[in-house]
Every structure is written in structure tokens, then in C-alpha cells.
C-alpha positions in Angstrom: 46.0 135.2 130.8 44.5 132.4 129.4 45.9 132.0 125.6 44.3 128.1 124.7 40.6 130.0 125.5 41.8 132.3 122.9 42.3 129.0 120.3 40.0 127.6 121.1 36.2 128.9 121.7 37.3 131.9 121.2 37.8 131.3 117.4 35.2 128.7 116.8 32.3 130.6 118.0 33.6 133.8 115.7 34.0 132.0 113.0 31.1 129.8 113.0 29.0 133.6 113.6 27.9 132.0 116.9 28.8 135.0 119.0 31.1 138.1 119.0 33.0 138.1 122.7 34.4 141.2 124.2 36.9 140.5 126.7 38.0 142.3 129.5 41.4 141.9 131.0 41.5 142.6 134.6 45.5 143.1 134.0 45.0 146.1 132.2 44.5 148.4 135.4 46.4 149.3 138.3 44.3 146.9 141.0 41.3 144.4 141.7 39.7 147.3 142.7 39.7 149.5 139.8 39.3 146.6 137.6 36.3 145.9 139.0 34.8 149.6 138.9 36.0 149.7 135.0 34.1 145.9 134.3 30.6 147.2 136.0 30.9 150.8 133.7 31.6 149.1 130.9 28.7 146.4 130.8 26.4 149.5 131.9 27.4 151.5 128.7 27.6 148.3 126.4 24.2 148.1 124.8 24.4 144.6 123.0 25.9 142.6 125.7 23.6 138.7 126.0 25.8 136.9 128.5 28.9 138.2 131.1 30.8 134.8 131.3 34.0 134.4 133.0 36.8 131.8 134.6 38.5 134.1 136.9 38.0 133.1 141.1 37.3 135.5 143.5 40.8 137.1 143.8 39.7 138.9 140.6 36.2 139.6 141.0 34.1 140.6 143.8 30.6 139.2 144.4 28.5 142.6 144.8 29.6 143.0 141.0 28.2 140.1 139.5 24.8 140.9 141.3 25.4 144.5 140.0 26.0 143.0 136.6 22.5 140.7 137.3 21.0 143.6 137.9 21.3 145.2 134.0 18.8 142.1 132.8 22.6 140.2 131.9 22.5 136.6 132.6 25.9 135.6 134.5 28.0 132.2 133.8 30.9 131.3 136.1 33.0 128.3 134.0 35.2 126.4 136.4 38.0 124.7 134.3 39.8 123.3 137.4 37.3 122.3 139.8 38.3 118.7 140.1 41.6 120.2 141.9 40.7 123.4 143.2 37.0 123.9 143.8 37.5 126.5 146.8 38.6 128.9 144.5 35.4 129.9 143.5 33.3 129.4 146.9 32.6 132.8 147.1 31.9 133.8 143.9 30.1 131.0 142.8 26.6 131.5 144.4 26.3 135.0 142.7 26.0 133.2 139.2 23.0 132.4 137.4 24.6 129.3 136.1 27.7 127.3 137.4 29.4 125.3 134.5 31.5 122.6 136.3 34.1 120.5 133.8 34.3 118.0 136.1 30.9 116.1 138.1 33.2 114.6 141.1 33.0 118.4 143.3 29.4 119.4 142.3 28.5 118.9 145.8 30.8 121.0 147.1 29.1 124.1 144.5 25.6 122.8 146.0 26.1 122.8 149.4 27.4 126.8 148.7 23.9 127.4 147.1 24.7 127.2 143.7 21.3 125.9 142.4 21.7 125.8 138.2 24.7 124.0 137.2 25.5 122.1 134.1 28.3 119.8 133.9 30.4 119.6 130.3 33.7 118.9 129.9 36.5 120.3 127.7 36.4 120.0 123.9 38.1 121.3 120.6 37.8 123.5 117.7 37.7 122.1 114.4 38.6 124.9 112.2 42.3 125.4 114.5 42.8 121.6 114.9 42.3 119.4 111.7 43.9 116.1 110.2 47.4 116.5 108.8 47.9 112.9 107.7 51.4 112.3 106.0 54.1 110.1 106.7 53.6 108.4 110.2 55.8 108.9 113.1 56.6 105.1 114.9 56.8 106.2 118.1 54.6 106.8 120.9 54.1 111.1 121.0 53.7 113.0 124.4 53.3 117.2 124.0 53.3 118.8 127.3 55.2 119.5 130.4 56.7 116.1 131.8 56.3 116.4 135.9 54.0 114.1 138.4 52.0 111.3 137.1 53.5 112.0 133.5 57.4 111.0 134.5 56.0 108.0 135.7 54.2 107.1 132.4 56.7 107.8 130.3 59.4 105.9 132.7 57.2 102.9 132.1 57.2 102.9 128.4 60.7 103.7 127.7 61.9 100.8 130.6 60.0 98.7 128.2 61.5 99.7 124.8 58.6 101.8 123.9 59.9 104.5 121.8 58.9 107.8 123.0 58.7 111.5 121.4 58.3 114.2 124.1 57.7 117.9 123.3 58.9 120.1 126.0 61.0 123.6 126.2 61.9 122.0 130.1 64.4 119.7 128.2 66.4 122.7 128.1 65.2 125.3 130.1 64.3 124.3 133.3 62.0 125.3 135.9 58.9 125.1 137.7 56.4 122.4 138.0 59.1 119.9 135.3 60.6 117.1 137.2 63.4 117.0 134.8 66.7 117.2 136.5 65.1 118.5 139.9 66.6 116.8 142.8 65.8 118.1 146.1 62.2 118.5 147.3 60.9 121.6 147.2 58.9 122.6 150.8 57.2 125.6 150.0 56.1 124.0 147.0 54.5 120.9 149.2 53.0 123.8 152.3 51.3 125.7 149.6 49.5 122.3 148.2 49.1 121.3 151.8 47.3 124.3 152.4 44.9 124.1 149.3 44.4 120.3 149.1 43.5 119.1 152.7 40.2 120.9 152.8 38.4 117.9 150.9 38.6 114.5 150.0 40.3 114.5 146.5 42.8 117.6 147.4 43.9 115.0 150.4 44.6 112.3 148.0 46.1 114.7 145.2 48.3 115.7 148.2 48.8 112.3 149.5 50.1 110.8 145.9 52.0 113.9 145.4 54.2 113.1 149.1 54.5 109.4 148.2 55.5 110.0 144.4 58.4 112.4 146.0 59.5 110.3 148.5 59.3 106.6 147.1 59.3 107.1 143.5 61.3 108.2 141.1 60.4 111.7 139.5 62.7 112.2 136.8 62.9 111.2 133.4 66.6 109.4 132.5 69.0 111.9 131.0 70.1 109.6 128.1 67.8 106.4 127.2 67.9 104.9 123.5 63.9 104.7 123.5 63.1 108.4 124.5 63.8 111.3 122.2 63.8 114.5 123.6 62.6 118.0 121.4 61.6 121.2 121.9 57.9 122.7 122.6 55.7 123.1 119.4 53.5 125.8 118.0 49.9 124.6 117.9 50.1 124.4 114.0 53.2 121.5 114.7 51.2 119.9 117.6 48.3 119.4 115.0 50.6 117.9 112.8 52.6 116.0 115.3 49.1 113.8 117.0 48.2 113.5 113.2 51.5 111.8 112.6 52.3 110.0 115.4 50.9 106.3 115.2 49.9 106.9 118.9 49.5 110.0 121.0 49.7 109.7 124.6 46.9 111.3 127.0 47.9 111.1 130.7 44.7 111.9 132.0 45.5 110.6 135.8 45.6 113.7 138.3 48.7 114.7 138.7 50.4 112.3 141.0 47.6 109.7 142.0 48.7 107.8 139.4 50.5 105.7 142.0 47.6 105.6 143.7 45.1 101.8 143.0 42.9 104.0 142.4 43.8 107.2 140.7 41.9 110.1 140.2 41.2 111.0 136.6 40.7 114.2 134.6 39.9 115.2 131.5 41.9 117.3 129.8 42.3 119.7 126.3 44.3 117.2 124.9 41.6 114.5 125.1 39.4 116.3 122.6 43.0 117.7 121.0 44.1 114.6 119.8 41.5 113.4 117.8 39.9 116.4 116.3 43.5 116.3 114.9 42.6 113.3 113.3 45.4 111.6 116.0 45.3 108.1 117.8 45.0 108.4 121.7 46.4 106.1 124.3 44.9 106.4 127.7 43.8 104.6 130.8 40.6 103.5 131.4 38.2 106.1 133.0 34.4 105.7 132.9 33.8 109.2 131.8 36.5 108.7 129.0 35.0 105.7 127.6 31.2 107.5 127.3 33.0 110.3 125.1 34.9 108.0 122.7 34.1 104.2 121.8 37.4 101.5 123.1 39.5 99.9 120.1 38.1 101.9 117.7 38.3 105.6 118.1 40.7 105.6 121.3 43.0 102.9 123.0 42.2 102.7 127.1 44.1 99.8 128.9 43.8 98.8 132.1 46.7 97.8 133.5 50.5 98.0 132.7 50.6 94.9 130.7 47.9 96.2 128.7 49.9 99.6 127.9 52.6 98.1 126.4 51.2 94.8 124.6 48.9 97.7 122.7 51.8 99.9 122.5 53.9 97.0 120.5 51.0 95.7 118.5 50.0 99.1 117.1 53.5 100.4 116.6 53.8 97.5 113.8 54.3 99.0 110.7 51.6 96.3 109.0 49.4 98.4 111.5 49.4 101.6 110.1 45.8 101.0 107.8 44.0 100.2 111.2 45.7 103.2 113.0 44.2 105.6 110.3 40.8 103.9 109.8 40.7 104.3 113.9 42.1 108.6 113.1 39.6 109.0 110.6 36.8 107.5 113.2 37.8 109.3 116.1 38.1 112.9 114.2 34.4 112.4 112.7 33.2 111.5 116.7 35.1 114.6 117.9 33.6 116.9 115.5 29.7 115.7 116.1 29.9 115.8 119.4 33.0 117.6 121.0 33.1 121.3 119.5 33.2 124.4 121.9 29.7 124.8 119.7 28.3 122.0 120.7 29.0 123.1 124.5 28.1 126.5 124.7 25.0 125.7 123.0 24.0 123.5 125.5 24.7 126.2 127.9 22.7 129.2 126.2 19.8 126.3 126.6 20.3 126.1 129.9 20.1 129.5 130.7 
């Protein structure tokens, strides 16, 4: 269900002999129900079990189990990956835990005020043995690897309308679907009910919801089917990604909330790729967020910019070819910051302390 877990911590706390994890796939049975029964008999019969962590929200695991699982002298951890956007997911779950692991600090209240009393905040990071330097010959461009819909058309728009040459990695190029603003023309209602119904119960969901409206309505969502500074290619395999923010002189990180980016203020999150692009020994171009700037040092181990005019000027100066030294003595600096301080070790250390 969730592969990048697999990639990531997964693999870095095996192979640095930090833990062996046993996982349990609630998929596997026929319903909730009897995944739940099968979860609870297992942990009873497992007699080397130190911690029952999990991700899942309450439509996958019931409340009574985790104090059942308590119960066995197991400490319980509930890692919220999304609770910037979708805190309520895990209201009634949440409480049970012995510790509450929140990736983002703007929702904790909402987690205290349902009695969650030991929660740590950390945010994402990356594994150094998957995603290491791959330095060869540089890619000019600007690189984006990910799905292009919301906020992320409207980035990409920008630097292309300005000559910007832009690499984009997405199987949505050619097979499209859901969530990819690429050719979609008519606005999808069930789509904007269902985010309705999630969003409006606090204040960021309202503004996620409120962007989202006014981004379908007054902006354009689509990405230009033929434009001389944006090249289009197929999804990579995480070895090519690796290589790719490597390569490319600058890799772009879109960390505004999905549509708030045409919002004064939009919201930001931190995602995978923030911790992704440098451990790849890669170059990252992002807005300014205060929680960004604490986890990597301005103009020399990431770009941030602060306006529109500040994209692209840095976009055009770095993208000189008589560049290229600083733009790997700025790699090689933001690789060596990502593997001190953002490793899924590093985290989940901090963690076992806490509990």
C-alpha cells in the first residue's frame, strides 16, 4: 500500500541493523474485521516484538485493538504522514497511541485537544544507502519528477512563460487520469464535494479548499500541449530519479499545498522530495518557508526565493554554464547536511527516545 515506506525506512533501518520490521497488510484478508482479529493474534504469539507502529487511520484499525495491543507490555506509535491536509483521519484512533508522531506542527492542536498527550513532531527524510550522488554530465534545465496538477501547473507555467527550460517526469503525459491537470477540461464536481466534505472542518482544509475553487475557476490548470522550453518524458524508476536530481543543475521542489499557491500566503509542506533531492547529491529550488530554511542553509545548500522575480533571475543565473563549479560545490554541501541530519535513522531514533 505504501511502496516509498518500503524505500525508504524500511531499507535504511535493515541495513544499518537498526531494526528488523514485520509488516502486516491489512489487504491480505477478506475485511477490517478479520484483519484486525489476525493483527491482535499475531502480536500475542510474536515473542520479540519492541514497538507496533503504523500509518493506517481508523478505517483500518479499530481503537479497542491498539489498547489490546498496549496491553501485551508493546509500546504503540501512530505516524501521521498527511496531517497538515487530513488530520481527522486519525481522530479516533489517535488517543489510543502511546506516542503521536506528527510530520507537520501547524495541526498539533487539533491531536491535543483529542487527548493525545506524547507527541513528537519530525518531518520526512531520506535514506542514504537508496539515494546517493550520481554526478556526471549536467542536465541545463530546470527538473521536476512528479505528477503535474494544482499548485505544480502553475509553477511550471511560470517558468516555461519565461524561457526557463523545463524537464518534467510524468507517465500523465501520456496516460491520463486522476489528480493530473494535463488535458483535463471540465471541472470535475464529485471531485470538489468530496474535498468539500473533508476540508471545511478546520482552518487550513478551508483554505486548501478555497485555493483549490479559485485555481479552477480563475486560473489556468493545464500545462501547454507544445512550448519550446518544456520537455515532456515519461515517469522514472527511483534508480533514474537519483540520477536525474544529481544531473539536473536545478531540481524543482513545489512544496506549496496543493493549490494555495495562489493564495498571498500559501500553505507549505514538506515533502519526500525535499530530503530526496539532496541526499541525491541534487540542487533544490523552492520557496521560502520558515521550516524549510531551519532544515537546509539559503544559497548554499538549497535556493528559496521569495517572489516571482526571484525564481527566475536565480533560475537564469544558475543555469549559466560558467555556473556549473558553484552548483556542485552547493550538491556536495547539501548531500553532507542531508546525511547528518536527515536520515530515517536519525528520526526514528529520536522517536525510540521519546518513548
Amino acid at each position: 500500500m505504501y511502496w516509498w515506506q518500503r524505500i525508504h525506512f524500511f531499507d535504511e533501518l535493515r541495513r544499518q541493523e537498526f531494526a528488523d520490521i514485520l509488516t502486516f497488510n491489512p489487504l491480505d484478508f477478506n475485511s477490517v474485521d478479520e484483519a484486525n482479529e489476525n493483527l491482535l493474534n499475531t502480536i500475542r504469539k510474536e515473542k520479540d516484538i519492541d514497538i507496533f507502529l503504523t500509518c493506517v487511520d481508523s478505517a483500518w484499525i479499530y481503537a479497542d485493538v491498539i489498547h489490546e495491543i498496549k496491553k501485551t507490555g508493546i509500546p504503540t506509535v501512530l505516524v501521521c504522514w498527511d496531517n497538515l491536509e487530513l488530520p481527522y483521519k486519525h481522530k479516533a484512533i489517535a488517543p489510543a497511541f502511546d506516542l503521536v508522531w506528527l510530520t507537520s506542527k501547524e495541526t498539533e492542536y487539533l491531536f491535543k485537544e483529542w487527548g493525545c498527550r506524547n507527541i513528537v513532531f519530525q518531518t520526512y527524510a531520506s535514506n542514504p544507502l537508496k539515494f546517493s550522488p550520481q554526478w556526471g554530465k549536467a542536465i541545463n534545465s530546470v527538473g521536476f519528477i512528479g505528477t503535474p496538477y494544482g499548485s505544480r501547473v502553475n509553477k511550471i507555467n511560470e517558468l516555461i512563460k519565461n524561457n526557463i527550460d523545463c524537464s518534467v517526469y510524468s507517465d500523465t503525459f501520456y496516460n491520463k487520469g486522476y489528480n493530473s491537470s494535463v488535458g483535463r477540461k471540465k471541472t470535475d464536481i464529485s471531485d470538489i464535494v468530496i474535498k468539500a466534505y473533508r476540508y471545511l472542518k478546520f482552518p487550513i482544509g478551508r483554505k486548501v479548499l478555497y485555493s483549490t475553487l479559485l485555481n479552477k475557476f480563475i486560473r489556468e490548470g493545464q500545462l501547454p500541449d507544445n512550448h519550446p522550453s518544456l520537455f515532456k518524458n515519461p515517469s522514472v524508476s527511483d534508480e533514474e530519479m537519483c540520477s536525474l536530481y544529481s544531473n539536473h543543475t536545478l531540481s524543482l521542489n513545489i512544496t506549496e499545498l496543493r493549490d494555495t499557491y495562489i493564495l498571498n500566503e500559501p500553505i507549505h509542506k514538506i515533502h519526500l522530495r525535499t530530503f530526496e533531492i539532496p541526499m541525491s547529491g541534487g540542487l533544490q529550488l523552492a520557496s521560502y518557508s520558515e521550516e524549510l530554511s531551519s532544515y537546509f542553509q539559503d544559497n548554499r545548500e538549497i535556493l528559496m526565493y521569495r517572489s516571482s522575480e526571484e525564481l527566475i533571475d536565480k533560475c537564469r543565473f544558475y543555469l549559466k554554464e560558467e555556473n556549473e563549479p558553484t552548483v556542485l560545490k552547493m550538491k556536495e554541501r547539501a548531500r553532507e547536511r542531508a546525511q547528518k541530519e536527515h536520515t530515517w535513522l536519525n528520526r526514528f531514533e529520536h522517536v525510540i527516545g521519546r518513548l
